[in-house]
C-alpha positions in Angstrom: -109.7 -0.4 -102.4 -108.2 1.6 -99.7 -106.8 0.4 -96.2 -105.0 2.2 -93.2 -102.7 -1.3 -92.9 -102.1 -4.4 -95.0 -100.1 -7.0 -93.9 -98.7 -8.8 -96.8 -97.5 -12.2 -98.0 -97.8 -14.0 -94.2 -99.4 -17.2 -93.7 -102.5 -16.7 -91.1 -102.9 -18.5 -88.5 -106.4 -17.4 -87.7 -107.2 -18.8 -84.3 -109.6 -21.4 -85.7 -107.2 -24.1 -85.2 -107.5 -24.6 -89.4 -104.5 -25.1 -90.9 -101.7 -21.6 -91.9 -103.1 -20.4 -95.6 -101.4 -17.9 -97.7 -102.7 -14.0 -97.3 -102.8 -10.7 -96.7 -104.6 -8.5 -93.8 -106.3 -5.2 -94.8 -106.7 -3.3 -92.0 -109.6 0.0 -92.0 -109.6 2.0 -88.2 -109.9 -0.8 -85.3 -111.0 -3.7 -87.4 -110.3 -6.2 -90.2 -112.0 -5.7 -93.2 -110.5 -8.0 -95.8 -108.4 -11.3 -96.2 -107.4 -12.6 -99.1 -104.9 -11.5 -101.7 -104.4 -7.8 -101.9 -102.2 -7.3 -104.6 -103.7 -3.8 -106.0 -104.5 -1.8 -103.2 -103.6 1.1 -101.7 -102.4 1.0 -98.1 -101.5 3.3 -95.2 -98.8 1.7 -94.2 -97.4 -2.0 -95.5 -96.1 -4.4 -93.6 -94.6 -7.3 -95.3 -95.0 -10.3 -93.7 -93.3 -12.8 -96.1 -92.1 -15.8 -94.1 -93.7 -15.3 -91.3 -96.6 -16.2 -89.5 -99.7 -14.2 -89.1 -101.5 -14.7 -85.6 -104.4 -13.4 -83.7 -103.1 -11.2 -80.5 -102.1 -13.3 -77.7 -104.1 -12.9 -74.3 -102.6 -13.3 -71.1 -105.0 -15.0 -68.9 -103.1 -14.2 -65.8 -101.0 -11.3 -65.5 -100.1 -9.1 -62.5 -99.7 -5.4 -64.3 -102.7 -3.8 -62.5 -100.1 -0.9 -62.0 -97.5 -1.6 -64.1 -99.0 -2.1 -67.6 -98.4 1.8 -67.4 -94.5 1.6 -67.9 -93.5 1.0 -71.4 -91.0 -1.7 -70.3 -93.5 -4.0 -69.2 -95.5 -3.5 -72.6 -92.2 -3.9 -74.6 -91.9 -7.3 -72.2 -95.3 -8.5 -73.6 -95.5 -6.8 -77.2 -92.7 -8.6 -78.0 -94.1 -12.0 -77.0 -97.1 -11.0 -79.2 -99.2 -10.8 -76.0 -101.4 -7.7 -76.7 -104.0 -8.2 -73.6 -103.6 -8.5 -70.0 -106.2 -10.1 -67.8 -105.7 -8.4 -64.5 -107.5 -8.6 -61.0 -105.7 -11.4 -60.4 -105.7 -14.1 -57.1 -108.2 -11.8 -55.7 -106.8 -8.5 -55.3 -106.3 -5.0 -56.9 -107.4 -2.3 -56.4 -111.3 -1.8 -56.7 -113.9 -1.9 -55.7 -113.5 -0.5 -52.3 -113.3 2.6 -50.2 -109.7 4.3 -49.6 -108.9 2.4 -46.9 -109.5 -0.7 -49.4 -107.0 0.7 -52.2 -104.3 1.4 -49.2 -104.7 -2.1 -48.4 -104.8 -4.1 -51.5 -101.8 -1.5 -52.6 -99.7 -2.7 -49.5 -100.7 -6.4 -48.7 -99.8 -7.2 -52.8 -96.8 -4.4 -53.3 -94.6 -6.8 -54.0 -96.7 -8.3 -56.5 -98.7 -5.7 -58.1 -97.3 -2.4 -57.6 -98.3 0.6 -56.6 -101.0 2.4 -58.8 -100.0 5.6 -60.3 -102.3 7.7 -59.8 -105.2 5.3 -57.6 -104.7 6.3 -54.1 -109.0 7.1 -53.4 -111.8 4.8 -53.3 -112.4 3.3 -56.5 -114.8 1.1 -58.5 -114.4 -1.2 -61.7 -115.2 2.1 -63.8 -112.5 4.6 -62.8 -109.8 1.8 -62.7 -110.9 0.8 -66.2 -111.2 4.1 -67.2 -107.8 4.8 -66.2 -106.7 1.8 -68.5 -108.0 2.9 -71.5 -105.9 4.3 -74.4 -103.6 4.6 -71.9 -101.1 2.3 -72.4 -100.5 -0.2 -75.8 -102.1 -3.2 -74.3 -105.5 -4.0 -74.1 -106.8 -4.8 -70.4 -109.4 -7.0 -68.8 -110.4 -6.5 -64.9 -111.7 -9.6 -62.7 -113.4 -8.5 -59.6 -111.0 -9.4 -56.6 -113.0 -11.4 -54.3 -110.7 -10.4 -51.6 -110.4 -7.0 -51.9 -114.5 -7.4 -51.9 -114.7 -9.1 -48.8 -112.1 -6.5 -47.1 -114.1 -3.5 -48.1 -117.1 -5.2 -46.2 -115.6 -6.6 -43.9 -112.0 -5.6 -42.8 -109.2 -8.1 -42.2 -112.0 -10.2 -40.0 -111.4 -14.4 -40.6 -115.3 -15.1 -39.0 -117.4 -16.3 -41.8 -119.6 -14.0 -43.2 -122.7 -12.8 -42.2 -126.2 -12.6 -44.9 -125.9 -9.2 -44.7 -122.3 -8.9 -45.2 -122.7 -11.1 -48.3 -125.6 -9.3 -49.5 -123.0 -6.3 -49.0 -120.1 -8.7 -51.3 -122.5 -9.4 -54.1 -123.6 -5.7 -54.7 -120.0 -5.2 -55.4 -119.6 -8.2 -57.7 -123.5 -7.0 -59.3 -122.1 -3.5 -60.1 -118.3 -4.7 -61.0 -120.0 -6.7 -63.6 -122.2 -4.2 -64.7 -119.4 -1.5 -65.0 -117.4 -4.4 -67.4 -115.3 -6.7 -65.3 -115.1 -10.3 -67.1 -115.3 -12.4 -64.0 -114.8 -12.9 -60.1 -111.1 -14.3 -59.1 -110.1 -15.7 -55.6 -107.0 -16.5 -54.3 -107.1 -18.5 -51.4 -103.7 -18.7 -50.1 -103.6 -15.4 -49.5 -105.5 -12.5 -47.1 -108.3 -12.1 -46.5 -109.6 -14.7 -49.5 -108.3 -17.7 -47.5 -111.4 -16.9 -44.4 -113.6 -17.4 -47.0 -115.8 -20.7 -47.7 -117.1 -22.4 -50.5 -120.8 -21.3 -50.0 -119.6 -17.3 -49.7 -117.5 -17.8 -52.9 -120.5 -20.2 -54.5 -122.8 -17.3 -54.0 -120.8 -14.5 -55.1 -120.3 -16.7 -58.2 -123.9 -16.8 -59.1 -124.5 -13.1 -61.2 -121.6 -14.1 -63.2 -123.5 -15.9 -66.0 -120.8 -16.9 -68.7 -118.1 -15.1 -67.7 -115.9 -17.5 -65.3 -114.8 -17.9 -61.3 -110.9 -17.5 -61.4 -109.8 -18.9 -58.7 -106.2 -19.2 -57.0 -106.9 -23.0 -55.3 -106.4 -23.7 -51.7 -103.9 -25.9 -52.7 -101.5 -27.4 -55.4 -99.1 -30.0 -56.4 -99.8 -33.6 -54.6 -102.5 -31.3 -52.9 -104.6 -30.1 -55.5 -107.3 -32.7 -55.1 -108.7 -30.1 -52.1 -108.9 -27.3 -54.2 -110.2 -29.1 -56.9 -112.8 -30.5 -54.9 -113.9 -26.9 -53.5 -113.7 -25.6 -57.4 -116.3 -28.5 -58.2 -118.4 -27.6 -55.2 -118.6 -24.0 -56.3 -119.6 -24.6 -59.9 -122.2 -27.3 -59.0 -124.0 -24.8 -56.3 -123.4 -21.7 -58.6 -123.7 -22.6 -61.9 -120.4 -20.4 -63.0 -118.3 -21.6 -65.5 -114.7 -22.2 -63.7 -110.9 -21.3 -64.4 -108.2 -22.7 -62.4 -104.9 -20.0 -62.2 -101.6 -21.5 -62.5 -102.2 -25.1 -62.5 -99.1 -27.0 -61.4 -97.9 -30.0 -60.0 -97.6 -33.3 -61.0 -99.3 -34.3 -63.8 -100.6 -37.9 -62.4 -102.4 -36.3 -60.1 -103.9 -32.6 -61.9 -104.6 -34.3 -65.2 -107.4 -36.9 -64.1 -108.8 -34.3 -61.4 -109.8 -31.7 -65.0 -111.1 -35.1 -66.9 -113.1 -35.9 -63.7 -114.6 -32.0 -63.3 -115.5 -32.2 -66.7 -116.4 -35.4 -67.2 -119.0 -34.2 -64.8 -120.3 -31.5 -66.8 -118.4 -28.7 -65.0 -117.5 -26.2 -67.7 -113.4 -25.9 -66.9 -110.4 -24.4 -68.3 -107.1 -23.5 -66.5 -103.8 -21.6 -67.3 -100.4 -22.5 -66.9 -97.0 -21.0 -67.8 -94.2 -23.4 -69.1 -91.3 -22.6 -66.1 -91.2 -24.8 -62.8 -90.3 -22.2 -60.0 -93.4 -19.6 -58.8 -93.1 -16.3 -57.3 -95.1 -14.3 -54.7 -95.0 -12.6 -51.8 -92.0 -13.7 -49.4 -95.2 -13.5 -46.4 -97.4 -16.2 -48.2 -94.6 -18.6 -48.3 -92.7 -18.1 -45.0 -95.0 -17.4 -42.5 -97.6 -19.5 -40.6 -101.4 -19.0 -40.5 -102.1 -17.7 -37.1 -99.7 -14.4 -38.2 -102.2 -11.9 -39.3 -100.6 -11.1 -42.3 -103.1 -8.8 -43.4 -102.8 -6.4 -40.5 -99.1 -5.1 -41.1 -98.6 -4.0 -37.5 -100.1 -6.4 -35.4 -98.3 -9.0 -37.7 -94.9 -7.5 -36.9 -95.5 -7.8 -33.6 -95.7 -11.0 -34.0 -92.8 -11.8 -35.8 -90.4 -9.5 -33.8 -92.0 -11.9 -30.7 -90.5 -14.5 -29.3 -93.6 -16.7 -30.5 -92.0 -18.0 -33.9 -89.4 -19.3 -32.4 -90.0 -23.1 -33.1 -91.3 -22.7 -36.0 -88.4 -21.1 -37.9 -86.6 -24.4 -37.5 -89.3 -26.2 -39.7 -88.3 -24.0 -42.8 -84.9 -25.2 -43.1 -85.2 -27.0 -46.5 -87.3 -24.2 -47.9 -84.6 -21.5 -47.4 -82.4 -23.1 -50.5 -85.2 -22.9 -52.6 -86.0 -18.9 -52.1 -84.5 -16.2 -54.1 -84.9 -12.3 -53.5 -87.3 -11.1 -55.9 -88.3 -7.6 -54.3 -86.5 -6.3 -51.1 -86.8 -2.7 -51.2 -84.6 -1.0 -49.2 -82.1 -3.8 -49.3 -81.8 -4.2 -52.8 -78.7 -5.6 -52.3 -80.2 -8.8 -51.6 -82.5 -9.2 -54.8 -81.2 -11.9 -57.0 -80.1 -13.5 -53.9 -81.5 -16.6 -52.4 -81.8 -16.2 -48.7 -79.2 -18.6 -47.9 -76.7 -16.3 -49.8 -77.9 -13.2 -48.6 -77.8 -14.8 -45.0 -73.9 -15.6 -45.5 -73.5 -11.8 -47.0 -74.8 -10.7 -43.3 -73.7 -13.3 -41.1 -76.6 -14.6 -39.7 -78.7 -18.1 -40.5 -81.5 -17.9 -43.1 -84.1 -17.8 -40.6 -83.0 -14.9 -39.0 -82.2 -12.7 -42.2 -85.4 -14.0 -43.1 -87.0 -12.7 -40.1 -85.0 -9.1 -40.7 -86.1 -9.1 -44.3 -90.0 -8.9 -43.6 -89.5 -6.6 -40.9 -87.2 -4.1 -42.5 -89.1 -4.3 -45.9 -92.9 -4.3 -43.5 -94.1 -7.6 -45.1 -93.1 -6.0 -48.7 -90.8 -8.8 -49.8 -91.2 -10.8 -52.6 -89.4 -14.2 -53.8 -89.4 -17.1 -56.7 -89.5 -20.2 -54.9 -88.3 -23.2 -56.5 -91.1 -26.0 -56.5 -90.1 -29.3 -55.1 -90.7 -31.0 -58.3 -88.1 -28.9 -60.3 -86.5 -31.1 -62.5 -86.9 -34.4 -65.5 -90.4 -35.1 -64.1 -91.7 -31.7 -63.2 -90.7 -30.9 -66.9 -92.5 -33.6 -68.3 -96.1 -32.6 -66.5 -95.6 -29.4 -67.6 -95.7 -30.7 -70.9 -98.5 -32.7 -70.6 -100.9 -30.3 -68.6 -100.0 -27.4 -71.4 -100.8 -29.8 -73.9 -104.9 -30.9 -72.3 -107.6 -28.7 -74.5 -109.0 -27.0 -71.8 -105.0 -25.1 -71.0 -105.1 -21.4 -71.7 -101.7 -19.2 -71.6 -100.7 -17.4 -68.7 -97.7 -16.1 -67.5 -98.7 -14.7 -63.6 -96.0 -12.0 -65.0 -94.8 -10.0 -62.1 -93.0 -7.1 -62.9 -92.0 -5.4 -59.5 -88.5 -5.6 -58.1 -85.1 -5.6 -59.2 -85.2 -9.6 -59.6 -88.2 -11.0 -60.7 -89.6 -14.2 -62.1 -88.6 -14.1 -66.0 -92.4 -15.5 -67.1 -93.5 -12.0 -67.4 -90.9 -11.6 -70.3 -90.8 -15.4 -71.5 -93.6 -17.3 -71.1 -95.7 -16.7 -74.4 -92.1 -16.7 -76.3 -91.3 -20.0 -75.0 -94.4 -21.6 -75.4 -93.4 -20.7 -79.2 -90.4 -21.6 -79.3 -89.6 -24.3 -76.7 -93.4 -26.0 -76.6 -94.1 -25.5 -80.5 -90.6 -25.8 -82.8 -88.7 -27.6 -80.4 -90.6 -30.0 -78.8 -93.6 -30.1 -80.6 -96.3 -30.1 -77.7 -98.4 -28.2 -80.0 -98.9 -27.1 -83.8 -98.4 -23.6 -84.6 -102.4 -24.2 -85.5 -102.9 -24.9 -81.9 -100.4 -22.5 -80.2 -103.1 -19.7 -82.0 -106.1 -21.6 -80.1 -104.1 -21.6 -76.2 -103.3 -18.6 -76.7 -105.4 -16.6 -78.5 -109.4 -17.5 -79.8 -109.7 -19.8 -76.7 -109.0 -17.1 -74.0 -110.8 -14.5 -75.7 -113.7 -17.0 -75.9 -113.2 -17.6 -71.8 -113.7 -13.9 -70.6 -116.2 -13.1 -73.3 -114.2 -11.1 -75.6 -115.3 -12.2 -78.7 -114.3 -9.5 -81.2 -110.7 -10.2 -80.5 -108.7 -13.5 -80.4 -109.6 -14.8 -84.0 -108.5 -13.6 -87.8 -111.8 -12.6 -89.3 -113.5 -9.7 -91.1 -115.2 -7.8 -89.0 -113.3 -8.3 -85.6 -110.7 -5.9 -83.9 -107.0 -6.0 -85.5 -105.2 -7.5 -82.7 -102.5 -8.8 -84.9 -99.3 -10.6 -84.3 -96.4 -10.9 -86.8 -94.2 -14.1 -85.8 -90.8 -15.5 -86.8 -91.4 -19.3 -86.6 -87.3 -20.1 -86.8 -86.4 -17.2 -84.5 -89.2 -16.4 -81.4 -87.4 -17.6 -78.6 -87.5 -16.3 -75.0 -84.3 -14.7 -73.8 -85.1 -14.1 -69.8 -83.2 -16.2 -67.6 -83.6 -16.5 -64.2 -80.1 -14.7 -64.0 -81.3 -12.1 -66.1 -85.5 -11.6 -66.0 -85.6 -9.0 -67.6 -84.7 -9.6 -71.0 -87.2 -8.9 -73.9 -87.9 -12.0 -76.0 -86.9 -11.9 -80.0 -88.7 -13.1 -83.1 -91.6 -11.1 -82.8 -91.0 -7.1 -83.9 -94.4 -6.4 -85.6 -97.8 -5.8 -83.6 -101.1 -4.4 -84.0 -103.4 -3.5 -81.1 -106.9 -2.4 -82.4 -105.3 -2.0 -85.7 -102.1 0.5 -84.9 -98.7 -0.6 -85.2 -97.6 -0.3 -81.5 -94.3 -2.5 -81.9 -92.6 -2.0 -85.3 -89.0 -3.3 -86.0 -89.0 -4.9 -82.6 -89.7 -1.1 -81.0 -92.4 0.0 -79.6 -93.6 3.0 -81.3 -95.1 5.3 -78.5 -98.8 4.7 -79.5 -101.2 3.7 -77.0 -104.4 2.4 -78.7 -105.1 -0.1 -75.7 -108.7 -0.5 -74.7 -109.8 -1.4 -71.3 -112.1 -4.1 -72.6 -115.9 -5.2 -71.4 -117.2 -8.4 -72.2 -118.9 -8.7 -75.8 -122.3 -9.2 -76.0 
């Protein structure tokens, strides 16, 4: 018997949640075509796999490389976290479907967050930007239609509610984005223009879906998330749509028993969450109040330069502590900063370098932000959420600026490490189920995320004793360890902890 790869004398973990058994991995073009002990067979290339564990690809239900999957340090930050899929389309916005106008706006409202697109810069649908994706880079990628980027396309940066024939316009955007392979709708209603939106827009734009899930970005979180948890109900009740929370964080009194009541009820639910305590996101979001039309650059700076702000700056004042420079471009100087520091560097009070930052930068700032909650108990409701069965990985990985978040190069590592070997929040048997066969169940990619015959080689090679993650929020951008072997659709694209140039990553449809 012949194979391009075998993977030899690992235990598998194969994303059933069944206990780690002893075997090898033949490996013939994209798929798995044995398991079991291959002693006497000839093999393209070995990989021995002794002492180590031998998992299904890790999928990233929330990950914010719409444009910077592209750059082989952001695959080298997931590939070695044995993350070998991004879902993208996040909090409602990227960059299709929508005219020119649309792509300029999505690509400036969410710079600081997404990127810029290399080579998007025209109208666009769900086809050419997954189209783009494919075998272009050495992770697999997964669009969600942008419910905001939707709703500006038919509508502008307008906060009126919207008309039938506007919506009728919205959901033969989400009819065709489904048809050309997106894997679900997302929102995110803190931000522009998603927040204008109500429940009965979103409820009906939800409907075409079928099994594929409503992503949403809650109205709000922490003590608060009762409201968005309340509209997330609402929406799956009147739709139908299974549901997916982003990010889920807070307190765990309070998130825990809103899930057991959602599904309690029959609502069919499952969340992410990433295992660190502070957030990141555009500096605007965070800072500034509603009535500031932040999706309308200009008019918005006008605003700020006004004299109108003036009593509301004062109201920030504990907040400013808690912000650090994530992405300031042209004042670089200031990332890694928090804004209290980078006030002192310049003399002036937080609120006014604040104030100068958005300004100078046009809104293109970005920040981590320090929850209140950081600390013993904020810790231990991590724990607990990660550890419900309806918790999926995600790290919200944003990869722009010169000081970003570290969950983009930790998050799946630490899980691992911290959440698995140290503390014991999971098994290794269940870490392969968060991260891996329950995801790929979720967005209806079921030829990936399990260990079988027959299915796609998304393989992950893992040292139990060693993967740890290494970004700090000091230094972010430090590659994890303990992971140096993975496959993506059956090619080695990280060997001895280096990735190896190939880019076998499919832009991936939902599986029928």
């Amino acid at each position: 018997m012949t194979f391009d790869v075998v993977i030899s004398g690992g235990r598998v973990l194969d994303g059933t949640g069944a206990p780690a058994f002893r075997a090898d991995i033949g490996i013939t073009g994209e798929r798995i075509t044995a398991i079991g002990r291959l002693e006497e067979v000839d093999a393209g290339q070995l990989i021995d796999a002794t002492g180590h564990l031998v998992m299904p690809g890790f999928i990233d239900c929330h990950a914010h490389g719409d444009a910077l999957v592209f750059d082989g340090q952001v695959q080298l930050a997931a590939l070695r976290q044995g993350v070998t899929t991004f879902v993208l389309g996040q909090d409602g916005l990227s960059y299709a479907p929508g005219s020119a106008a649309t792509v300029g706006y999505a690509t400036r409202y969410f710079a600081a967050v997404n990127g810029v697109h290399p080579f998007l810069d025209d109208a666009a649908g769900v086809a050419d930007l997954l189209a783009g994706y494919d075998r272009a880079t050495a992770l697999n990628t997964a669009y969600l239609l942008p419910h905001g980027t939707i709703r500006y396309d038919v509508m502008g940066a307008s906060p009126e509610q919207a008309t039938p024939e506007q919506l009728a316009l919205m959901l033969g955007h989400v009819e065709r984005g489904l048809a050309e392979g997106a894997v679900g709708l997302s929102s995110g209603l803190e931000y522009l223009p998603g927040r204008n939106a109500s429940s009965a827009e979103l409820a009906a734009l939800c409907r075409p879906l079928g099994a594929l899930p409503y992503v949403t970005h809650m109205r709000a979180y922490g003590t608060g998330a009762g409201v968005g948890m309340a509209e997330v109900v609402e929406i799956a009740r009147t739709s139908g749509a299974p549901m997916h929370v982003s990010h889920l964080h807070g307190p765990a009194d309070v998130l825990l028993p809103l899930v057991e009541d959602a599904l309690s009820g029959g609502i069919d639910l499952t969340f992410d969450t990433y295992p660190y305590l502070r957030g990141s996101t555009i500096l605007a979001m965070i800072v500034l109040p509603p009535q500031v039309p932040a999706a309308e650059v200009d008019r918005a700076l006008d605003v700020i330069e006004s004299s109108s702000l003036e009593d509301w700056w004062p109201t920030l004042d504990d907040l400013w502590p808690r912000l650090t420079v994530s992405h300031a471009p042209g004042e670089e100087w200031a990332e890694g900063l928090t804004i209290v520091e980078a006030a002192g560097r310049k003399g002036v009070t937080p609120a006014e370098f604040c104030r100068r930052l958005l300004v100078d930068t046009r809104l293109e700032a970005g920040c981590v932000v320090a929850r209140p909650d950081e600390g013993p108990e904020g810790e231990e409701s991590v724990r607990r959420i990660l550890r419900h069965p309806a918790h999926t990985g995600g790290s919200d990985g944003i990869y722009v600026g010169g000081h970003p978040h570290p969950r983009g190069w930790g998050a799946f590592a630490r899980f691992l490490g911290v959440h698995v070997r140290e503390l014991g929040d999971w098994t290794w048997e269940q870490a392969a189920v968060h991260l891996a066969s329950h995801p790929a169940r979720r967005f209806g990619l079921l030829d990936r995320g399990l260990l079988r015959p027959g299915l796609v080689a998304d393989v992950v090679v893992v040292d139990p004793a060693t993967v740890a993650d290494l970004a700090t929020y000091a230094a972010p951008r430090t590659p994890a360890t303990g992971i140096s072997e993975v496959l993506v659709s059956g090619v080695r694209v990280l060997s001895h902890g280096a990735l190896t140039g190939f880019t076998p990553g499919r832009a991936l449809r939902p599986t029928a």
